[in-house]
C-alpha angles and dihedrals in degrees: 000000000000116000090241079062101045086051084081097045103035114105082211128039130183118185114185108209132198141087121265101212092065104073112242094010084087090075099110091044099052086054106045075046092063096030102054086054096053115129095222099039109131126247103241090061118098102198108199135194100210091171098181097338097084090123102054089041088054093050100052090049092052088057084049105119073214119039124188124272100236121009116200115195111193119206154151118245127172110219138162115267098021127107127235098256094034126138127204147149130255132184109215089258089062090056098138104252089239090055092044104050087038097110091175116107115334096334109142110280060132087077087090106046087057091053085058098041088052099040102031101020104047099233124140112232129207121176104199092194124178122211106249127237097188131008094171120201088220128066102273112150126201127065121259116258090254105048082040082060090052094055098084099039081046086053088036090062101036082059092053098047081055103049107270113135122197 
């Protein structure tokens, strides 16, 4: 079963969005990359590089009769008082205002649907988010040194919020 198929059977999904040819943008990416081939990930998580598709992958799942029990979205922001490097958590109501009205590429017009999956649908939602270096407006691929350190503890703490234990 491919993981796309597992998306609509898995209790726990995690989709790491991002481009990858935008510099620090491939952040989610670069972790659903390193946590789908983890040796102790768990068997009812469906990792999922969405790359720029979030919103069509949200929406499917908010049309889903069974919807996942906890949903992770990993991604890069940019916002004031944060360092580059930097991980922390966000509900879908602290969605900074410039991510959220962003409707290029995958930049949360999602915020909604997870509004509905986490208030209609029952699903708990988590937003692992990095503080950006460089999201650059050109094509530029490559993380910057300080978002690539974050990849493992970002991994490190999805595994936890799963279950893993160290």
């Amino acid at each position: 079963m491919s993981e796309r198929d597992r998306l609509f059977s898995a209790s726990v999904v995690v989709f790491g969005c991002g481009n990858t040819l935008f510099g620090d943008d491939g952040f989610g990416p670069a972790v659903a990359e390193r946590l789908a081939a983890h040796p102790r990930l768990p068997a009812h998580v469906c990792v999922l590089d969405a790359g720029t598709a979030v919103s069509d992958l949200l929406f499917d799942m908010v049309l889903l009769k069974e919807k996942p029990k906890r949903l992770f979205i990993v991604d890069a922001v940019q916002v004031p008082g944060r360092d580059p490097g930097e991980l922390f958590w966000l509900s879908p109501h602290a969605v900074p205002s410039p991510k959220r009205a962003d409707f290029l590429m995958h930049q949360f017009p999602s915020a909604d649907l997870l509004h509905e999956l986490a208030e209609e649908g029952g699903v708990q939602v988590s937003i692992l988010a990095v503080q950006a270096a460089v999201l650059p407006d050109h094509v530029a691929p490559g993380l910057s040194a300080l978002v690539a350190g974050a990849v493992p503890q970002a991994v490190e703490l999805l595994l936890r919020r799963v279950g893993v234990e160290s």
